[in-house]
N, C-alpha and C positions, 0 to 999 in steps of 0.2 A: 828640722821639724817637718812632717809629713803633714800636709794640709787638703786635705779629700773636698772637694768643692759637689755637688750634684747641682745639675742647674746653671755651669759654669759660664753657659756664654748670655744668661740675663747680665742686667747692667748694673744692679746691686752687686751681685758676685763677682762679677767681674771688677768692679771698684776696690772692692774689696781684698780682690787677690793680689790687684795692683800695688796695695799699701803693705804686703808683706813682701812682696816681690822685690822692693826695690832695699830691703835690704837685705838681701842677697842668701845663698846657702840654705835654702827650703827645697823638701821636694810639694810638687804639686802635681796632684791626681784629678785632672778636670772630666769629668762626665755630664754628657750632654747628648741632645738628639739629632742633633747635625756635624757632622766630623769635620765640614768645610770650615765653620764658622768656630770650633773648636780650635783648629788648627792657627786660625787667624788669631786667636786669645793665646795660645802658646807661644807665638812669637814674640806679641805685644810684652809680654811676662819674659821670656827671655832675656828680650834687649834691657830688661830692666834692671835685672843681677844676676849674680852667678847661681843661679836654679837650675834645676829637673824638672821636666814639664812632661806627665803622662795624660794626653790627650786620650779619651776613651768614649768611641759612642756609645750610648747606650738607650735603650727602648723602655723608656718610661712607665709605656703602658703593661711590659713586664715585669712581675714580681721576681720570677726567677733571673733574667737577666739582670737585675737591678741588685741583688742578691751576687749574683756570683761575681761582677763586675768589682762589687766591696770585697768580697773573700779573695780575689783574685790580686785586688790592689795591694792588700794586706799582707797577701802571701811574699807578693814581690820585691815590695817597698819597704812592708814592716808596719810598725804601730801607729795607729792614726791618732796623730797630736791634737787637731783643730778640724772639724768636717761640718760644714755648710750646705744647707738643706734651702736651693732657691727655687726648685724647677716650679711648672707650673704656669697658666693660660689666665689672663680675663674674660672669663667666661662672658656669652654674650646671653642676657637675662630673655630676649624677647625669642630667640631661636629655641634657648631652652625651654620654654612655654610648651613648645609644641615638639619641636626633634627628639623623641626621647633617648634615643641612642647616641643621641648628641652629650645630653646632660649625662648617662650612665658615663659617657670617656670621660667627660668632664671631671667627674665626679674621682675616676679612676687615677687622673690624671691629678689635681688639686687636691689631692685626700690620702690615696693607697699609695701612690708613687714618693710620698712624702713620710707616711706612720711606719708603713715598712722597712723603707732604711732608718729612720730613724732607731726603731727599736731593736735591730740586728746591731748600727750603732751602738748604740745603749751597752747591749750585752758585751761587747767586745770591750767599751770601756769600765765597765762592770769586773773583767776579768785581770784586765791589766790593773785596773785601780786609780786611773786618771783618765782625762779629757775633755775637751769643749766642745759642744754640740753648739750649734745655732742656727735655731730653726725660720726661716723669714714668711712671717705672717703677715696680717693686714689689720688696720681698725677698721675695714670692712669687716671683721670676726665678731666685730661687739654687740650686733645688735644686725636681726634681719628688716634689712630699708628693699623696700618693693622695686629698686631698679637694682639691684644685683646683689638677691638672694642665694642667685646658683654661687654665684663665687663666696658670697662672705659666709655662707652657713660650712664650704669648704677649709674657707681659715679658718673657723670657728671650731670645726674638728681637729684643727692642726693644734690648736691654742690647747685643747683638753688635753690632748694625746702626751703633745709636750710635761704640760703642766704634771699629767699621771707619771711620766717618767722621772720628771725632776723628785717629786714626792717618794717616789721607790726608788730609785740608786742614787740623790744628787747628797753631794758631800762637797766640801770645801778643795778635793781632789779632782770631782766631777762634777762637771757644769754644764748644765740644759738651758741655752737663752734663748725666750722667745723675744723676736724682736717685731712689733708691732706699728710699720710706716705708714702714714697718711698718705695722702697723692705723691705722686715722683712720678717724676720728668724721663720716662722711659720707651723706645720702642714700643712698649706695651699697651701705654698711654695716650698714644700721639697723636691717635684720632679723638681726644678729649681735649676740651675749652681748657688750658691755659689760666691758672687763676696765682695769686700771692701765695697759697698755700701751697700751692706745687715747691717740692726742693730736687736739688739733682741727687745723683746716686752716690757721687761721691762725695756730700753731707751725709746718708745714710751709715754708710763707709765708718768713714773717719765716727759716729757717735758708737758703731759698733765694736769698734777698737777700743775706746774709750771704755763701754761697758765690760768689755772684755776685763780691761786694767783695772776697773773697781771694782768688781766682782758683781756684777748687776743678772739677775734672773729675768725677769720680764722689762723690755725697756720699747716705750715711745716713740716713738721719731716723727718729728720731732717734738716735742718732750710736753710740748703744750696740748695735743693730743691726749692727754691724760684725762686733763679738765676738761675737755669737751665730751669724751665718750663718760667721764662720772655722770653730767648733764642729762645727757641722751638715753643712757641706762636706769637712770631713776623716774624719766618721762612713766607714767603708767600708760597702759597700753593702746588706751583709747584715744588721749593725746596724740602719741608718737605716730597713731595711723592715720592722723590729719596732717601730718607736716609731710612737705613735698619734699622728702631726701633719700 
């Protein structure tokens, strides 16, 4: 099985790759924007079964390299069984206010660097006639809350894009899942208050495997998340812009 990771040294994905890893006989194609810390995830995966690990940097904020990076993996490896869409920044809401060139990479980076391979994705499984996409979003996408709008209006793009794609090629061959996580307990996170809602990555993980096996299109994490964003979505507008979240 060929498993195309982008994003590969976040700690979703990398949980992630860990849970196929360790049963052994997969190739993996990890792209990321740091080859040191790339290289430290191909190890990790290694020791863990008999895999192929193609460690691959790549420039995010490039379409074309992001592009040729997939063609190039494809060409070499062959047909992409399983491909994982994690990359992406927590965008900082108060700098974006004002850095505009801040918020434009932001934007390039949480948005273009994600719909792009996705949809080259798309096609390639389109032509083979199978495959599992899975895109990692946020319920930050639900709904714009005034302390990070830059980021959640970015999963919010990620959420349609996906969504259009599942609707034009998704078949019981071909599977587009968005996966929708609450807080996690990430690098990314660290400098945030710690609360009961926070889960680790490797809960992420393991429910993403899970949806994998039941055939799940848009899935929660964790799962109670559902009920809460129904809540906040139905709030009318005037409400919603007096609550402090």
């Amino acid at each position: 099985m060929h498993i195309l990771i982008l994003g590969a040294t976040s700690a979703i994905a990398h949980a992630f790759a860990k849970r196929y890893a360790k049963e052994g006989d997969h190739v993996f194609t990890l792209m990321g924007r740091n080859q040191q810390r790339l290289n430290a995830c191909s190890s990790e995966l290694s020791a863990l079964g008999n895999n192929v690990i193609h460690p691959i940097e790549v420039n995010f904020m490039n379409a074309s390299d992001i592009i040729h990076a997939i063609n190039k993996s494809i060409q070499s490896v062959g047909s992409i069984d399983i491909a994982v869409l994690a990359q992406g920044s927590l965008s900082d809401q108060e700098r974006a206010k004002k850095d505009f060139q801040y918020l434009h990479d932001e934007f390039i980076l949480n948005v273009m660097s994600m719909i792009i391979p996705a949809q080259c994705i798309a096609n390639h499984f389109k032509d083979r006639g199978c495959g599992i996409m899975i895109g990692i979003g946020s319920v930050a996408g639900e709904r714009g809350r005034k302390g990070n709008y830059a980021y959640g209006s970015a999963k919010s793009a990620i959420h349609t894009y996906l969504s259009g794609i599942r609707n034009d090629i998704g078949n019981e061959h071909i599977r587009i899942m968005t996966i929708k996580p609450g807080f996690v307990s990430t690098p990314m996170t660290s400098h945030l208050k710690q609360s009961s809602l926070f889960v680790k990555p490797e809960f992420i993980a393991k429910e993403i495997v899970r949806g994998i096996e039941q055939g799940q299109d848009v899935m929660y994490i964790p799962s109670y998340w559902r009920f809460i964003l129904m809540i906040i979505r139905a709030l009318p507008e005037k409400i919603f812009m007096k609550l402090n979240i």
